[in-house]
C-alpha positions as CSV (number, residue, x, y, z in Angstrom):
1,X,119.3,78.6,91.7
2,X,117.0,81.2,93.3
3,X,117.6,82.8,96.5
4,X,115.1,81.7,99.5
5,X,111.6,83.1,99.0
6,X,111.8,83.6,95.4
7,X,109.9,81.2,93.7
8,X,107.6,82.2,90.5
9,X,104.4,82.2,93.1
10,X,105.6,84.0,95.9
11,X,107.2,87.2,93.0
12,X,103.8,86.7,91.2
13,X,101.8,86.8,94.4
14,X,104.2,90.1,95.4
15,X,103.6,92.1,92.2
16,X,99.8,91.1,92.7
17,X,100.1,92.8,95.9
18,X,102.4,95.9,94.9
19,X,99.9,96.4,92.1
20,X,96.6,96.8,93.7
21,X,98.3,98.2,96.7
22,X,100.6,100.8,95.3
23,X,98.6,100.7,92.2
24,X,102.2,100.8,90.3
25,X,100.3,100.2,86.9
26,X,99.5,103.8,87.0
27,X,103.2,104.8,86.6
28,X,103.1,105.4,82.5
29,X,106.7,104.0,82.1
30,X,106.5,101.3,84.8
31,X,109.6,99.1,83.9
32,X,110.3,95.4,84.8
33,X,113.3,96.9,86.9
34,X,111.1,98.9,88.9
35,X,109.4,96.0,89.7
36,X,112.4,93.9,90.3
37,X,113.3,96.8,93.2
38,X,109.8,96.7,94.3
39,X,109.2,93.1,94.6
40,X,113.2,92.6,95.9
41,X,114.4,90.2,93.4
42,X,115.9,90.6,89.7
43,X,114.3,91.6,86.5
44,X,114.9,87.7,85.3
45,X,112.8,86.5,87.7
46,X,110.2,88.7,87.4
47,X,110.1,87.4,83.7
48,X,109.7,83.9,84.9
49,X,107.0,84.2,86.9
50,X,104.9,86.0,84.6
51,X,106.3,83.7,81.7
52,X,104.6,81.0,83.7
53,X,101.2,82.0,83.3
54,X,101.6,82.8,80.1
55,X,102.1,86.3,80.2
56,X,104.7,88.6,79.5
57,X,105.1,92.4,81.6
58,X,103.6,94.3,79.9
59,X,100.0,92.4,79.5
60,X,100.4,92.0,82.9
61,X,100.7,95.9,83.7
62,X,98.2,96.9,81.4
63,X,95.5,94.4,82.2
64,X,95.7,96.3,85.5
65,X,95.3,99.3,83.5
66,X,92.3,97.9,81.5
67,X,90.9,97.2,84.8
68,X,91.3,100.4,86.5
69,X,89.7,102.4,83.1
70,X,87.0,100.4,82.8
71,X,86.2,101.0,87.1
72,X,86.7,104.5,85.8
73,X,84.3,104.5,82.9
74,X,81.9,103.0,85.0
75,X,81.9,105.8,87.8
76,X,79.7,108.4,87.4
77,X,82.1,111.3,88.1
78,X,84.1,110.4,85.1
79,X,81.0,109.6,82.9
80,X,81.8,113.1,81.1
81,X,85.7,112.0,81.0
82,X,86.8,112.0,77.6
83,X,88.0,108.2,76.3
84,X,91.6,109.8,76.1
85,X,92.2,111.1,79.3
86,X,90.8,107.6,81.0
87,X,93.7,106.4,79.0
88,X,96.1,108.8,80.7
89,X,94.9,108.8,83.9
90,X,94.9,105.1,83.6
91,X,98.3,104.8,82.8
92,X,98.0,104.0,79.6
93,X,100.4,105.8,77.0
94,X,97.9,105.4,73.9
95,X,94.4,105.3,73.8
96,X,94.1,102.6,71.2
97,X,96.6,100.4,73.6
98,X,93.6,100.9,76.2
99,X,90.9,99.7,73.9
100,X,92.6,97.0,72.7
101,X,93.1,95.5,76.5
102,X,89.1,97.0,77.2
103,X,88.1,94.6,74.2
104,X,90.3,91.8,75.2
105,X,88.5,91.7,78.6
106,X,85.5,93.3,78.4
107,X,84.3,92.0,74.9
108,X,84.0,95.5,73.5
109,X,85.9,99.2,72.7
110,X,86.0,101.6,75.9
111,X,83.1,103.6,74.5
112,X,81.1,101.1,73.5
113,X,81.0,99.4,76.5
114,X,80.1,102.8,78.6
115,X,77.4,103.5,76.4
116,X,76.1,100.2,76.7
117,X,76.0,100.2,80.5
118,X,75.7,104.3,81.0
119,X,73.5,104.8,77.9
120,X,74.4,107.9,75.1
């Protein structure tokens, strides 16, 4: 049984919160037990509720990731940012981790898709 105010919306909806609040996706090591003290609960739980939609943590961190590089890409104060050190500053441990999540979403490779908006 699950303590009161721990159902698999109400972790979900807290992680949602912590992670465009606090931005935690930008810690490079983020572990589900960071997130269990974050959200208040255990690191079981937070498996469930992601398990529920059909994810597991670590899509769910670095589709946050994904999102925040590609914001990045876009902005023209990075536009001379090297591929790599998006990754980094994105959170990302590996570059190729980042364009694999970029492609997953955004239908194409980091570079490719800032050419394509911000030209050569």
């Amino acid at each position: 049984m699950r303590p009161k105010g721990h159902s698999d919306e109400e972790i979900y909806r807290r992680m949602l919160q912590l992670m465009l609040e606090k931005k935690l996706f930008l810690r490079k090591h983020l572990t589900r037990d960071e997130m269990a003290l974050e959200v208040m609960t255990n690191r079981t739980y937070i498996t469930r509720a992601l398990k529920g939609r059909g994810l597991n943590f670590s899509q769910f961190v670095n589709s946050f990731r994904a999102q925040y590089a590609i914001e990045l890409m876009l902005d023209p104060e990075y536009r001379d940012t090297p591929p790599a050190d998006i990754a980094e500053l994105s959170g990302f441990s590996h570059m190729a981790t980042m364009n694999r999540y970029i492609k997953k979403s955004a239908g194409a490779t980091a570079c490719a898709m800032r050419e394509r908006i911000l030209g050569p």
